[in-house]
C-alpha positions as CSV (number, residue, x, y, z in Angstrom):
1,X,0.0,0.0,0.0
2,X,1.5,3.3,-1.0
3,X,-0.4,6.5,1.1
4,X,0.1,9.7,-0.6
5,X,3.5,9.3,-2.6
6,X,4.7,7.8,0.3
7,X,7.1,4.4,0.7
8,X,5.1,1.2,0.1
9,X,4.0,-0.1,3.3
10,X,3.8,-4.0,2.7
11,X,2.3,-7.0,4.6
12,X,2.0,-10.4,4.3
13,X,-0.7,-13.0,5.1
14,X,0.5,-16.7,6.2
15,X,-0.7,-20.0,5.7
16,X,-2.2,-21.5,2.6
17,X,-4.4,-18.3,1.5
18,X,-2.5,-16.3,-1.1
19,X,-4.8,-14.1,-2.3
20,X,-8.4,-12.4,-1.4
21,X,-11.8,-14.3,-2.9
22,X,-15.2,-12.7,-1.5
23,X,-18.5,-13.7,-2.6
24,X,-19.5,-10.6,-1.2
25,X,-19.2,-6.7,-1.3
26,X,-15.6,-5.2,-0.3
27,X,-16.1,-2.0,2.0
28,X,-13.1,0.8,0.8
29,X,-13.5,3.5,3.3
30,X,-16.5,2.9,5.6
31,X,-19.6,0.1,6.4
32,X,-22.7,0.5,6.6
33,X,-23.1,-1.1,10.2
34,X,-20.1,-0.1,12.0
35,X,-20.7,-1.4,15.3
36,X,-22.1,-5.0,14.5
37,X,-19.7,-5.6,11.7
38,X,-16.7,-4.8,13.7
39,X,-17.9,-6.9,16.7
40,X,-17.8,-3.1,18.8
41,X,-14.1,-2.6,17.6
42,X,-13.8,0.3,16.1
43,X,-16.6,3.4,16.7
44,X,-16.0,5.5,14.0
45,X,-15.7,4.6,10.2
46,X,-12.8,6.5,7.9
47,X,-12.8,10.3,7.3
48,X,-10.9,12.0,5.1
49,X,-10.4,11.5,1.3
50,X,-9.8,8.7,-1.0
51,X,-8.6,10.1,-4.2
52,X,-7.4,6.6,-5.9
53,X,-7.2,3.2,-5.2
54,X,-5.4,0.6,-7.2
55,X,-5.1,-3.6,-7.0
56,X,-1.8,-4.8,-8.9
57,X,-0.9,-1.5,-10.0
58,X,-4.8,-1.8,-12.0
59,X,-6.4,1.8,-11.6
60,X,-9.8,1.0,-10.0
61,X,-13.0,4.1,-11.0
62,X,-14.3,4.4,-7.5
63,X,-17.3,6.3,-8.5
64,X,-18.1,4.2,-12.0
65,X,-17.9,0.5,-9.7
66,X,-19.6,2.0,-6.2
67,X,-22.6,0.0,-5.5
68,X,-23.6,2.5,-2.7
69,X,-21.8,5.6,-1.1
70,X,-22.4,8.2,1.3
71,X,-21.4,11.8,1.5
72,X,-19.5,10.7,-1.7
73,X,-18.6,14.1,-4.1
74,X,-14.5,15.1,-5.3
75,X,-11.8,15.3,-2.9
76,X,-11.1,19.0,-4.0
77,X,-15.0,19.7,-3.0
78,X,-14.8,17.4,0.5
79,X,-11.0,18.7,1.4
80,X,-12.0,22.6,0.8
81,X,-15.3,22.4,3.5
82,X,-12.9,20.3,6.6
83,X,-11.1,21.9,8.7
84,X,-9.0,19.1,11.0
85,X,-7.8,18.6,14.1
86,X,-4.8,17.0,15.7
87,X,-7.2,14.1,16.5
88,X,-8.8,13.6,13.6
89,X,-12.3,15.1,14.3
90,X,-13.6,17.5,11.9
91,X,-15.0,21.0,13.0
C-alpha cells in the first residue's frame, strides 16, 4: 500500500491463502453497520479522502464501480469544506 507518494508499506498473510476471494461486497473506506460488523471494535468509520485506489498496480473508478456511497462528491470539494484537528475530528 502506498499513502500519498509515500514508501510502500507492505504486509504479508501466512498460511495457505495467497490471495483475497469474496462472494460478497468489499467496503473501501467505511460500512454500513459499523458497530455489529466490527464486533464493537472500532466506533468511527474512515474520514478523510480517498482520491485513488489501485489492486496490482490496476487503476480502480471508485465512483463508475460504487454499488452504494455516502457523502461521496471530489476530494477537492470534501477537502476545501474540513477543517482538521490533531485528532482527527472535523469541526
Amino acid at each position: 500500500m502506498i499513502i500519498d507518494d509515500g514508501a510502500p508499506i507492505t504486509g504479508s498473510s501466512f498460511g495457505i491463502v495467497a490471495m483475497l476471494n469474496v462472494d460478497s461486497d468489499i467496503y473501501i473506506g467505511g460500512v454500513p453497520d459499523l458497530d455489529s460488523m466490527t464486533g464493537g471494535l472500532h466506533e468511527k468509520n474512515f474520514v478523510g479522502c480517498i482520491g485513488d485506489i489501485a489492486f496490482n498496480g490496476v487503476k480502480m473508478d471508485l465512483m463508475a464501480n460504487a454499488i452504494d456511497g455516502r457523502n461521496v462528491k471530489p476530494c477537492d470539494q470534501w477537502m476545501t469544506k474540513k477543517k482538521w484537528l490533531r485528532n482527527d475530528e472535523e469541526r
